[in-house]
C-alpha positions in Angstrom: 193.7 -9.3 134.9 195.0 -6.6 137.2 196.1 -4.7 134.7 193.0 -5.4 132.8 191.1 -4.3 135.3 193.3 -1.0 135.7 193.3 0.1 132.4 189.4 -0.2 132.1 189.1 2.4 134.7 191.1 4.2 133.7 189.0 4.2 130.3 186.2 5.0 132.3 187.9 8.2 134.0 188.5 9.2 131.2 185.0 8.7 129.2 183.7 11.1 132.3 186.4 13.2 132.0 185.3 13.3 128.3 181.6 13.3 129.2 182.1 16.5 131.4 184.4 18.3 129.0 181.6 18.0 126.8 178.7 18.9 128.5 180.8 22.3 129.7 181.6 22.6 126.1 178.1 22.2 124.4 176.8 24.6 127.7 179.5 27.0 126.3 178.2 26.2 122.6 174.4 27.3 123.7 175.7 29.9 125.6 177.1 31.9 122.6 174.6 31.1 120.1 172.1 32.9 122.6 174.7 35.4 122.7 175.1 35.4 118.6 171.5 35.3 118.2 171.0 38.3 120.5 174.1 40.1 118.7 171.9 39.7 115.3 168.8 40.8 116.6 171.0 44.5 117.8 172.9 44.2 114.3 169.4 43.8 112.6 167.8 46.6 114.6 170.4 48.6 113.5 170.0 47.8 109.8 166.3 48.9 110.6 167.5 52.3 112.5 170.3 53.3 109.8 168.2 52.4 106.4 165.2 54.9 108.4 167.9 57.4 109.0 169.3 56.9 104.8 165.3 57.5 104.1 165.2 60.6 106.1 168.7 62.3 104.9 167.1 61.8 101.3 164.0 63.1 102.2 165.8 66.3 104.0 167.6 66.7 100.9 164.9 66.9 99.3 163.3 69.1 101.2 166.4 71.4 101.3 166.3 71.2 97.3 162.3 72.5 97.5 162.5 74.9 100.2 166.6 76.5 98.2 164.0 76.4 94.6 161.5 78.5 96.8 163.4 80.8 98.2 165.3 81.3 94.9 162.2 81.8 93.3 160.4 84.0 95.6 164.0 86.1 95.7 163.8 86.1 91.8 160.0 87.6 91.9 161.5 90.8 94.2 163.6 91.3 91.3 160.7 91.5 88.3 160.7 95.4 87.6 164.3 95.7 88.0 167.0 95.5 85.4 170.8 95.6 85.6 172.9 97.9 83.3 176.4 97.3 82.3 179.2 99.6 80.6 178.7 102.8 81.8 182.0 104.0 83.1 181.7 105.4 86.5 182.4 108.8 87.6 182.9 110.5 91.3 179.5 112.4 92.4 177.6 111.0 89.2 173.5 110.9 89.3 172.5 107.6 88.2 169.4 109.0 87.5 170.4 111.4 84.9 172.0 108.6 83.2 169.1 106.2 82.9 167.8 109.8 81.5 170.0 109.6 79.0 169.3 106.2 77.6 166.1 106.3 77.8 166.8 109.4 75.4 169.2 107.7 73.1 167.0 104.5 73.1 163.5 106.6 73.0 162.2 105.8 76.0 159.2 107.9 77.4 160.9 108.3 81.3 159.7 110.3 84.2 162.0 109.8 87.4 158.9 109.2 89.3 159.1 105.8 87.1 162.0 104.8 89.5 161.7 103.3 92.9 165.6 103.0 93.8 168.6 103.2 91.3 172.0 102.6 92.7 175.7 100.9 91.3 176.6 98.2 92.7 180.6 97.1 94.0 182.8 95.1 92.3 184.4 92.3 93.2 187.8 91.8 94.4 190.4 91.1 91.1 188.2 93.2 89.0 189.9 96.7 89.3 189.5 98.8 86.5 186.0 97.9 85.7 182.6 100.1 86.5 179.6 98.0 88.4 176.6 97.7 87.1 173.9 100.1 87.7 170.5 98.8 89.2 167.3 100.1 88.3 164.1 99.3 90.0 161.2 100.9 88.6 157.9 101.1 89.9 155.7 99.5 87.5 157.0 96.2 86.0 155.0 97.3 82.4 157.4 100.6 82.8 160.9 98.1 83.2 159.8 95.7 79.8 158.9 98.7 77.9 162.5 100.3 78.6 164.2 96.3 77.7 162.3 96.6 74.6 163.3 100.0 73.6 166.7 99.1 74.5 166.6 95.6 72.2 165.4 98.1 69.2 168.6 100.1 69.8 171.4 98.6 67.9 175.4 99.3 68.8 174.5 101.3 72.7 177.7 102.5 74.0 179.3 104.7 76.5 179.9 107.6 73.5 176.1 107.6 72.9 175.9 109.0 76.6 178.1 111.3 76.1 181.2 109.6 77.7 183.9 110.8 75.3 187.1 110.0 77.5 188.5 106.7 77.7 187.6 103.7 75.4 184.3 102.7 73.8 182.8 100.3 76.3 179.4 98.7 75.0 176.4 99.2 77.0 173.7 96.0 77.9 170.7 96.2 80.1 168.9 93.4 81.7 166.9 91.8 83.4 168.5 91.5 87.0 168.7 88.2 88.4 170.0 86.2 91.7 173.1 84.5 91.7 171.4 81.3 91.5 170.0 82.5 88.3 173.0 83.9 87.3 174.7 80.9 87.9 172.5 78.8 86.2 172.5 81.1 82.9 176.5 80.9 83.0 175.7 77.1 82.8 173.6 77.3 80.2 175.6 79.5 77.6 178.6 76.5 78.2 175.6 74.0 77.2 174.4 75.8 74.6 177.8 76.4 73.0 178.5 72.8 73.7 175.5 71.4 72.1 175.0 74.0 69.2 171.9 75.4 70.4 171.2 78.8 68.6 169.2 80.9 71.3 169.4 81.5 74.9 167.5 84.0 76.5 166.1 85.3 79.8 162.7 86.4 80.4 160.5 87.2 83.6 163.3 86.1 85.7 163.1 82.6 83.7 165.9 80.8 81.2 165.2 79.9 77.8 167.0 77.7 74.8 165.9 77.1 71.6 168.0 74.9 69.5 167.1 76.2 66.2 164.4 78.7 64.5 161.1 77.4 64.4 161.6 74.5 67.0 159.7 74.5 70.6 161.9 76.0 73.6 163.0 74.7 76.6 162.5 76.2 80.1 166.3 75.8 82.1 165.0 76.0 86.0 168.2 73.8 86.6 170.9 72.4 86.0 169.3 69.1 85.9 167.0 70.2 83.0 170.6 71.2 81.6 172.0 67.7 81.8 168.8 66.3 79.7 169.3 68.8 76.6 170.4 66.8 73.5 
């Protein structure tokens, strides 16, 4: 009965034991859900914080895309009475007026120098030695530079030996209208497109791209390369 006795307390001890270790466990248990809970609401509030801060980089981009078309476009209108013209070999003291003189001649163009705001030739870049720049022409009136772009489109075969360049080889001679690299870019784009998907006519006017898959059929206006990307 002793022994009895004995090993009931000893039962008992240990139920409290138990009892306690469980009480200090399920405070512990409480403790950390708190913890957890309060953990979720921070992780939550961050969800919140990052997905507002996803909407506002988009929105930025966005903007960035808007403001880049803008500036590109308002860039592009500075440029509407000027014209670019390629292949005319360079010479040391030359007077680029004389030889816009000179086409305008060979292509009958009525010119008058007063007609021309600023006229210079521009550098080239580096890896292209052995080439001339391009000469940039800025008229005055924008009805004097699209006169002189369609004289120039009547005038079949221009080339260096039609203004009087005799030394060196025959280099062709192309004029127009001058655009920013953006544009520029974009038009390099769409000649691979157009090559790629058979379209028949590409051309630039006021600053703006156009393609035209065949005669006859309605064109389409490139003012990026996303309109690029839709072109079938």
């Amino acid at each position: 009965m002793n022994e009895l006795r004995a090993f009931r307390q000893e039962i008992k001890e240990a139920n409290c034991d138990f009892r306690r270790q469980l009480e200090t466990y399920s405070e512990w248990i409480v403790d950390n859900g708190k913890k957890i809970e309060e953990v979720n609401k921070k992780v939550n509030a961050l969800v919140k914080d990052v997905e507002l801060l996803l909407q506002e980089n988009t929105n930025l981009k966005k903007n960035i895309i808007e403001l880049t078309d803008r500036v590109n476009n308002l860039e592009q209108t500075l440029r509407d009475k000027v014209v670019e013209i390629h292949g005319v070999p360079a010479k040391k003291g030359e007077n680029l007026i004389s030889v816009v003189e000179k086409m305008s001649t060979v292509i009958n163009f009525n010119f008058d120098p007063t007609m021309i705001d600023n006229c210079y030739r521009y550098k080239i870049a580096t890896g292209e030695a052995g080439r001339s720049g391009g000469i940039v022409v800025k008229f005055t009136r924008k009805m004097d530079m699209l006169e002189f772009l369609a004289k120039r489109r009547q005038k079949r075969n221009l080339n260096s030996r039609d203004l009087g360049f005799m030394d060196g080889e025959v280099t062709p001679m192309y004029v127009n209208e001058s655009l920013t690299p953006a544009k520029r870019k974009l038009l390099n784009a769409a000649r691979v497109i157009k090559k790629e998907k058979q379209f028949t006519f590409l051309w630039v006017k006021n600053g703006r791209i156009f393609m035209r898959k065949t005669e006859g059929e309605r064109f389409v206006i490139i003012d990026s390369e996303k309109e690029l990307g839709k072109l079938e």
